[in-house]
N, C-alpha and C positions, 0 to 999 in steps of 0.2 A: 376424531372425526368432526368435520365442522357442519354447521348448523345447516340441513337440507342434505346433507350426500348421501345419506338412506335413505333420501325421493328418489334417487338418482340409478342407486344401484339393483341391479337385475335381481329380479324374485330367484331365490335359491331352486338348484337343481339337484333331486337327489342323486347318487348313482345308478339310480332302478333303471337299466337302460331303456324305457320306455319312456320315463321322464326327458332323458338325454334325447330319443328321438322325437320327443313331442318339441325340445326348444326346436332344433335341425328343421325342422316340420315348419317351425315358425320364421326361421330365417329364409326358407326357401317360399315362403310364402309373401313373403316381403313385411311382415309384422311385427319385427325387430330386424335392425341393423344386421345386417354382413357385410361380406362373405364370412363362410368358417369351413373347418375342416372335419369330418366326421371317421374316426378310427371307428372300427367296430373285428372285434377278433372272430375269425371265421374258421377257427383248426384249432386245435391243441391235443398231444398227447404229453402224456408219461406227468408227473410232477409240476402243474404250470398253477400262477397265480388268481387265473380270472376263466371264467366259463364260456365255451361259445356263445357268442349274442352280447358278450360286456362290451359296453361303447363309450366312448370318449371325444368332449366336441370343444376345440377351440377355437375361438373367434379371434375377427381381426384386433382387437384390443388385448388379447393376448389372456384371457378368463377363460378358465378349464372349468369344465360341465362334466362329469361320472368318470369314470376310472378301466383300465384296463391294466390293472395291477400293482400300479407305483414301480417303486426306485428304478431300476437300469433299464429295466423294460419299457418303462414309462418316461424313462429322457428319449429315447430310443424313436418311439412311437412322437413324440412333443415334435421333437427334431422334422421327421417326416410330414407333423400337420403342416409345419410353416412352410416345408417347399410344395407341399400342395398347394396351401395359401398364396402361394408368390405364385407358382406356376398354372396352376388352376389345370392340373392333370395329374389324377389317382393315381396310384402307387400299391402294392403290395409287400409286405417284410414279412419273411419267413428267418425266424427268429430262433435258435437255440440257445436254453437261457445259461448252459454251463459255457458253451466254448464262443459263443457271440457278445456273452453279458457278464460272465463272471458269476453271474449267479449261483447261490445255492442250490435253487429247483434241477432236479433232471429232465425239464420237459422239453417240450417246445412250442415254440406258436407262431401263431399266422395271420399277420393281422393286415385291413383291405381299411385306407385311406382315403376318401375321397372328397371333391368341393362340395361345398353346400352354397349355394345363391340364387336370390330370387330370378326371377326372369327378366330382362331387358324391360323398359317400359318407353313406351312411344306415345307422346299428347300431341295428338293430330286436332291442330285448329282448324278448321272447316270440315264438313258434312259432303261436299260436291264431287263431282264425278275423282276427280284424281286423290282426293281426300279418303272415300270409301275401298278405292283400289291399295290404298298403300295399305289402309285398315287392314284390309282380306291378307296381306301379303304379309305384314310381318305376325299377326296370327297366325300362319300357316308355316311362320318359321318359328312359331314359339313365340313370341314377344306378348306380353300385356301390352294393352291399346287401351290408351284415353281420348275421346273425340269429344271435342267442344263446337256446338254450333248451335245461334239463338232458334234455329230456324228447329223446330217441333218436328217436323215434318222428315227433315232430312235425316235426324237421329234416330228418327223410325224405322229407317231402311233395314231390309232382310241383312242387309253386306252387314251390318254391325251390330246384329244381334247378340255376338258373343264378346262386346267392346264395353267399357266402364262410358257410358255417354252421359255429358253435363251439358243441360240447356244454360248458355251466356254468349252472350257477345264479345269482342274483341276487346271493346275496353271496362269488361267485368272479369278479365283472368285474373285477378288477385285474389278476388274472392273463391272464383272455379277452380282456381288453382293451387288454397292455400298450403297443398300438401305435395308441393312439386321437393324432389328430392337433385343433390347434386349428378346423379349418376342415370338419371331422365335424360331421355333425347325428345325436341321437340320440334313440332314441323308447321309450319304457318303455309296454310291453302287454301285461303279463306273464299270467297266469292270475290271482293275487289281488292282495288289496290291500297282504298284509304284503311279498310279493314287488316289488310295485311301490316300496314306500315303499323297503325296504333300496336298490333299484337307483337311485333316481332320489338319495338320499343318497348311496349310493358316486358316482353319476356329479359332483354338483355341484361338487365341487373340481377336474374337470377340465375343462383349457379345450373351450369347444366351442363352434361358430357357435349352436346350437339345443339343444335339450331340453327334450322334452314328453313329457309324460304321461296316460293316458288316462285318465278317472275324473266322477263328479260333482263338483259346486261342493263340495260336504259330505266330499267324500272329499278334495279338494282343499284345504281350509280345515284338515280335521284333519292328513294328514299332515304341510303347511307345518308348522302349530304344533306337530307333535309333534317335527319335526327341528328347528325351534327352540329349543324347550326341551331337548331333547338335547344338542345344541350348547354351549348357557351352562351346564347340569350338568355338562358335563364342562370348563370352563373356556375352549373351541373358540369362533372368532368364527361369527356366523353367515353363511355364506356367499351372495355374491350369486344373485342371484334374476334377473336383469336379461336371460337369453337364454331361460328358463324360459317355456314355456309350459301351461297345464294350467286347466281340459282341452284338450286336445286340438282342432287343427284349426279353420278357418275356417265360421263362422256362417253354413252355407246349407241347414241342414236334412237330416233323413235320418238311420235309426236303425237300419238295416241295415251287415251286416260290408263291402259293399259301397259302399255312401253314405258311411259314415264313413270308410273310408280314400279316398277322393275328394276328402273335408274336408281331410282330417290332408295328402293330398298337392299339396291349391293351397295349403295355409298353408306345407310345407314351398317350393314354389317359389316365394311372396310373401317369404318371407324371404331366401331365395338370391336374387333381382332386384331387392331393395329395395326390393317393391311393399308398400302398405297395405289389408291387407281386415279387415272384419269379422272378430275372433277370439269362441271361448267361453272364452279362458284370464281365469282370476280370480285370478292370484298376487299383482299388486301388490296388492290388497285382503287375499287371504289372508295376506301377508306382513306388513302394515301390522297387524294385528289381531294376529297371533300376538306382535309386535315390542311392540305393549301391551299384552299378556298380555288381551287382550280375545276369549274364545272363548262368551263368551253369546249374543254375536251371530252369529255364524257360520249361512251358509244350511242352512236345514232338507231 
């Protein structure tokens, strides 16, 4: 083992399956890494290895946490976490362990499979009318919600009582932020444009599933190019664009703080499902323009 990998490596689990669903507990809480997959046997008669309630949890790095038998049964059940893991949709095995596994036992068992992962997480920069809407909105579909705004006042609102809120301004998100994960989506709705521009540049060098921002095509076209040209002035490559959305949210109309975070919260869950809708984001055009120094054209 070299020097430090025992910092590294996960505090042992015993098989007490309560141990097992206290890690489970903590995965789905977002306090260690996932996803994983949680077996737990719900049936068995006649001759079987493991008691109702024994659980078994592998993660995505492939570490098994408590037991649901061992040998045939237990490749059996292995097998199954990972297309849960890949597929992120439970499963059931009903299992007899002489004519399904070979086994010695006469029993049988029943074991119920399913994902373990934390909740979505959405950091909402700005506090303001379509900022708090989106808040309400993907709270009400389950998401964890971080809202960031200097303003005191705004993070007080009733709408985000049940939100993780950090008083910084736009260009203190490294610090507000230090704990931004790759699998975060993040959304810039700040009160103006210059606030928007610094926050959506501070975010783009950090990994993120999403990042959108709210604005016109015209607002959209100038700030790309202006971080562009920033970028090459100071000798910085230009950073990719490629999970960038801007403006903001899926093309189905509506110009109300209401309508629009309705937009902004099917696009955010077309992108977490893999689905395709209609977007208004114009970046690969604003990026392709800005990247040929072509700002003539940019929409009016």
């Amino acid at each position: 083992m070299a020097p430090g990998d025992d910092d590294r490596a996960p505090p042992p689990v015993s098989a007490d399956p309560a141990a097992v669903l206290a890690r489970a507990a903590d995965v789905a809480a977002g306090r260690i890494p996932g996803p994983a997959a949680l077996a737990t046997v719900v049936g068995r008669s006649g001759s079987a290895p493991q008691i109702v309630g024994a659980k078994l949890l592998l993660d995505e790095d492939g570490r098994i946490f408590g037991t649901v038998g061992g040998g045939a049964l237990e490749a059996r059940v292995l097998e199954a976490c990972r297309q849960v893991l890949a597929r992120r949709v439970p499963t059931r095995l009903s299992l007899h362990l002489v004519r399904d596994l070979g086994m010695c036992c006469g029993g049988a068992m029943e074991i119920f499979v399913e994902p373990v992962a934390a909740a979505p997480r959405l950091v909402v920069i700005g506090a303001g009318h379509v900022g708090r809407a989106v808040a309400r909105a993907m709270r009400l579909a389950g998401w964890n919600v971080v809202v960031v705004d200097d303003r005191e006042h705004a993070l007080a609102s009733p709408d985000l009582h049940d939100c993780d809120r950090r008083a910084a301004d736009a260009d203190e998100l490294a610090e507000a932020l230090g704990d931004l994960r790759p699998d975060d989506f993040a959304l810039v709705v700040t009160r103006d444009h210059a606030r928007d521009e610094r926050a959506l540049d501070a975010l783009l060098d950090r990994p993120l599933a999403y990042l959108g921002m709210i604005g016109s095509r015209r607002k959209v076209h100038r700030i790309v190019r202006r971080i562009v040209e920033r970028r090459r002035a100071l000798g910085r490559p230009v950073p990719s664009f490629s999970h960038v959305r801007a403006p903001v949210g899926a093309d189905v109309g509506g110009d109300g703080p209401g309508e629009i975070a309705i937009s902004i919260a099917a696009e955010l869950l077309a992108v977490r499902y893999g689905r395709t809708v209609p977007t208004l984001s114009c970046v690969e055009t604003a990026l392709a323009r800005a990247l040929a120094g072509d700002s003539a054209n940019a929409p009016g």
